[in-house]
C-alpha positions as CSV (number, residue, x, y, z in Angstrom):
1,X,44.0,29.1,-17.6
2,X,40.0,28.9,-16.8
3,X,37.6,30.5,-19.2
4,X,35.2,32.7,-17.3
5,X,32.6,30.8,-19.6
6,X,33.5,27.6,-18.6
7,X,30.1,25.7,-18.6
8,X,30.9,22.7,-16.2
9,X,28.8,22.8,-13.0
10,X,30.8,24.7,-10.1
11,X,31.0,21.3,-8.2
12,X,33.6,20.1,-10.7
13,X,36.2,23.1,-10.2
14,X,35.2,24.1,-6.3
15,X,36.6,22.3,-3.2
16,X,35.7,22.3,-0.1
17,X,37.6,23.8,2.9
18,X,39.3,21.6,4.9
19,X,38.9,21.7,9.1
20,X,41.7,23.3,11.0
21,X,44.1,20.2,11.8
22,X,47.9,20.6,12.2
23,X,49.0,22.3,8.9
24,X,45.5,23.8,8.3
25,X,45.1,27.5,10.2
26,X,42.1,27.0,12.5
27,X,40.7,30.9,11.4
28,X,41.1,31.1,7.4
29,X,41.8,26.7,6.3
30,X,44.9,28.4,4.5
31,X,48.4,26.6,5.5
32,X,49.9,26.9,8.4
33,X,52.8,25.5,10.3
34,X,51.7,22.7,11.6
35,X,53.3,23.6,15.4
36,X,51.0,26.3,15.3
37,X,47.1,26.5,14.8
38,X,47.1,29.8,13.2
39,X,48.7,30.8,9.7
40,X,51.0,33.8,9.8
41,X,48.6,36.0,8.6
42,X,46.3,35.2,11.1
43,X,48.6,34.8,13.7
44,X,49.8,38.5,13.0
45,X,46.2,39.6,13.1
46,X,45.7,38.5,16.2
47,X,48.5,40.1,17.8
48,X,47.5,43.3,16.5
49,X,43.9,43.0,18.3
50,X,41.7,41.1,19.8
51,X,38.6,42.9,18.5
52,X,38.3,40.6,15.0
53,X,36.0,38.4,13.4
54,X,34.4,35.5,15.3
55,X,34.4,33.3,13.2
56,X,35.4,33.1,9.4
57,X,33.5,30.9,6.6
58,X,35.4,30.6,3.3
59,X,32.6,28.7,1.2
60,X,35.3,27.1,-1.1
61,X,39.1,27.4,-1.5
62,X,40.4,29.4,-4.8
63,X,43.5,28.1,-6.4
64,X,45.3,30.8,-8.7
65,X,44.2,30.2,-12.1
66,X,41.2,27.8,-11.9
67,X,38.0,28.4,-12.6
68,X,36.7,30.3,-9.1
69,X,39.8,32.7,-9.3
70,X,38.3,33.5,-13.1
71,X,35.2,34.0,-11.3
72,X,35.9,36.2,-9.0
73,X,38.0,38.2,-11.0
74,X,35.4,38.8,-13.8
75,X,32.4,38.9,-11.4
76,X,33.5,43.0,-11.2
77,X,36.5,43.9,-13.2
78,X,36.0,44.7,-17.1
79,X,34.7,42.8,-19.3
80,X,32.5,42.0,-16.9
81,X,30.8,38.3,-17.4
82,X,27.3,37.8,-16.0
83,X,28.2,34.0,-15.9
84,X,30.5,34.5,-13.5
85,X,28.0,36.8,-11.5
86,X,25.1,34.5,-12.0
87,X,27.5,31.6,-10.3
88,X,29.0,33.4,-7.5
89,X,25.4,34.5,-6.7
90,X,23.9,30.7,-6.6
91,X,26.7,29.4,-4.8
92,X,25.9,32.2,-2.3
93,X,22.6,31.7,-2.1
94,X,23.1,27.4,-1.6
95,X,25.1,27.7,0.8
96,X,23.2,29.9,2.6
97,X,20.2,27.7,2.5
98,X,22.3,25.3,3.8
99,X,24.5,26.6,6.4
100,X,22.1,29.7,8.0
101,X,22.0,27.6,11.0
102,X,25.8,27.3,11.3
103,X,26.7,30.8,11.0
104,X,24.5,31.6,13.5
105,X,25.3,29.5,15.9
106,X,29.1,31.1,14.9
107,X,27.1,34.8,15.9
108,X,25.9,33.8,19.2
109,X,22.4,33.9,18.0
110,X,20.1,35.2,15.0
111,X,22.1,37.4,12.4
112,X,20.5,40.8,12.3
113,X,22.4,42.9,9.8
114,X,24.5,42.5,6.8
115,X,27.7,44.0,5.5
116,X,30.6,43.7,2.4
117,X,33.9,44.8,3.3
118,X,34.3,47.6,1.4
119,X,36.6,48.5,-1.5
120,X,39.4,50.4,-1.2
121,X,40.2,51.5,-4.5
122,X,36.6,52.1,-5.4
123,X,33.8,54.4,-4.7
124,X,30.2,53.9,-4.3
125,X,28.2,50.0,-3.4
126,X,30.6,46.9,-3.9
127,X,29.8,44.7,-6.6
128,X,30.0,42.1,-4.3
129,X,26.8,43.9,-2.8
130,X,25.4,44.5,-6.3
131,X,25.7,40.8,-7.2
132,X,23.8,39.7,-4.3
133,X,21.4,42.1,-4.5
134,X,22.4,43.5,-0.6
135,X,23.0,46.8,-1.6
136,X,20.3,48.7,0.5
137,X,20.5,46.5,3.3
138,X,24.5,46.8,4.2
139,X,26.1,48.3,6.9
140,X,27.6,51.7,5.3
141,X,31.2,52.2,5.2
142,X,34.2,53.4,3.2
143,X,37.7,52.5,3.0
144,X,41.1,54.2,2.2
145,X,44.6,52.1,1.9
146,X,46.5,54.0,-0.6
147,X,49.7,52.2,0.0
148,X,48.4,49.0,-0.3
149,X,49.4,47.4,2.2
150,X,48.2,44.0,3.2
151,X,47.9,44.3,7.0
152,X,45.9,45.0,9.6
153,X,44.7,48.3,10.7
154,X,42.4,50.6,12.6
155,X,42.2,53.4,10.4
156,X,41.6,51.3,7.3
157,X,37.7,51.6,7.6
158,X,35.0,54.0,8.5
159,X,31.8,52.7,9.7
160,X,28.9,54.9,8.8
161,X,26.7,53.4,11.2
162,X,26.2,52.6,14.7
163,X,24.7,49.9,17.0
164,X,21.3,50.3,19.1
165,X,21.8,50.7,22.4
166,X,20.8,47.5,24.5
167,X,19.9,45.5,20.9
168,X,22.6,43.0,19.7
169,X,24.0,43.5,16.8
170,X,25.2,40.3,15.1
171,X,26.4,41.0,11.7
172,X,27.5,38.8,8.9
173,X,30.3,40.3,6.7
174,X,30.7,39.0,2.8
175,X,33.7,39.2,1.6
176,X,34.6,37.8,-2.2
177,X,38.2,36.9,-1.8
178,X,40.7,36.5,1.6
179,X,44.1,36.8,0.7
180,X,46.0,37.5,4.0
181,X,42.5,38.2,5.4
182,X,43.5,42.1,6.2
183,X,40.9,43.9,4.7
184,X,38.4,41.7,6.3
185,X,39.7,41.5,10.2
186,X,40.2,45.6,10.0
187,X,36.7,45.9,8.6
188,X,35.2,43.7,11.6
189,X,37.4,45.3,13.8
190,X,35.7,48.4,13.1
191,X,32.1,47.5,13.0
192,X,32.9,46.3,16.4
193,X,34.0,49.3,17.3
194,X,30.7,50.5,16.3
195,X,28.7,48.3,18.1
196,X,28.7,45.3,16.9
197,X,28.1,42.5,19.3
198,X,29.5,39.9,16.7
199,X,30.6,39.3,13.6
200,X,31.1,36.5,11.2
201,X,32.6,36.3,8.2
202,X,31.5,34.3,5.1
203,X,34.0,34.4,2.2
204,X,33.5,33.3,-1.1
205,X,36.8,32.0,-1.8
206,X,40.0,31.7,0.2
207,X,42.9,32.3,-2.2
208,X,46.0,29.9,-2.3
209,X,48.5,30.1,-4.5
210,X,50.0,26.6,-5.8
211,X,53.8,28.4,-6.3
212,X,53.7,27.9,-2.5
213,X,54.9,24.4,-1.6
214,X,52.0,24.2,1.5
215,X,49.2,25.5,-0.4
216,X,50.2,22.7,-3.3
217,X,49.9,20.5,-0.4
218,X,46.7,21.4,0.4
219,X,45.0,22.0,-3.2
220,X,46.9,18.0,-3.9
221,X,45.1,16.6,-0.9
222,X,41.6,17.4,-1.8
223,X,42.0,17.5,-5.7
224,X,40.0,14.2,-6.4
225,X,37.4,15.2,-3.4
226,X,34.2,16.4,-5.2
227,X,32.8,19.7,-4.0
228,X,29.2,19.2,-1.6
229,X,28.0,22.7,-0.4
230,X,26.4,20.7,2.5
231,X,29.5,20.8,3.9
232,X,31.1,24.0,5.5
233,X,33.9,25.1,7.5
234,X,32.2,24.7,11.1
235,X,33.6,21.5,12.9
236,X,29.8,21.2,14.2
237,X,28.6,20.8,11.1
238,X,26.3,17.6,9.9
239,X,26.0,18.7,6.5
């Protein structure tokens, strides 16, 4: 297991997303069958609605165990490590420098608010929020999911907030870790609800477990591919 001290240079221990191809959903870059372009997850979200996400950035992937799962783990969860705070909030702010352009092309235009998906289990401004030093400038929310459960839902969220009449509202939703991805579609499903003329997601890392023999596939295809945050998860991209 990773150390949340770890000193090596994120590069080392992050990889890069891969496009959507067959076996590679074409929303989250998590495994999917490859006669379909969507993964389960995200073919059950879409299903449920068609009110979701735009488009959805997951900065690196995040195997079980390694060194960005340790991250984003101790990021907020006692004992909380400021190394793994100080990273997750560089990587952040790189990839932002480098990639502003591509998520707002994603938005249909210039971004013009921020957000977090909010926890469910906790009260009061995400750490995620915290870390990044967002917390006065998100969209206000709270969330409720006492059973649990991983799926999508309307009544998940509650958006405090409201868009201007006649103003887009594009709106670019942080999330730290996409499982099945639940949390976050319910979250931009109400924001649009609210108003929100589009929203993109930018995730920090998209979870894959290596137990599961097409997620080993993936994590075994890009294992000797160093990490380049010039590169994102937009087929457009010339990073």
């Amino acid at each position: 297991m990773s150390s949340p001290n770890d000193p090596r240079p994120a590069g080392d221990y992050l990889r890069n997303p891969l496009h959507a191809r067959p076996g590679v959903c074409g929303v989250c870059r998590g495994p999917a069958d490859p006669t379909y372009q969507l993964c389960y997850a995200c073919g059950q979200h879409a299903r449920a609605s068609q009110t979701l996400a735009d488009a959805i950035f997951p900065i690196a992937y995040c195997a079980k165990d390694g060194q960005h799962y340790e991250d984003l783990k101790r990021y907020k969860n006692h004992p909380i490590m400021p190394l793994a705070q100080a990273r997750l909030r560089s990587l952040v702010e790189t990839f932002l420098d480098w990639h502003i352009e591509c998520l707002t092309q994603a938005a249909g235009g210039k971004l013009t608010h921020l957000a977090v998906v909010p926890s469910t289990r906790r009260q009061g401004p995400h750490p995620l929020a915290e870390v990044l030093g967002i917390q006065r400038q998100v969209i206000a929310a709270t969330g409720s999911n006492p059973d649990r459960a991983r799926r999508f839902s309307t009544d998940t969220f509650t958006v405090h907030w409201s868009a201007a009449r006649h103003q887009p509202a594009r709106v670019l939703l942080f999330d730290d870790t996409w499982t099945t991805g639940a949390s976050l579609q319910s979250f931009a499903y109400g924001l649009k609800q609210a108003g929100a003329t589009s929203v993109v997601g930018l995730v920090l890392g998209r979870l894959l477990n290596a137990d599961y023999a097409p997620s080993r596939a993936i994590l075994s295809s890009i294992r000797g591919v160093p990490f380049s945050v010039e590169r994102c998860a937009s087929p457009s991209c010339h990073g």
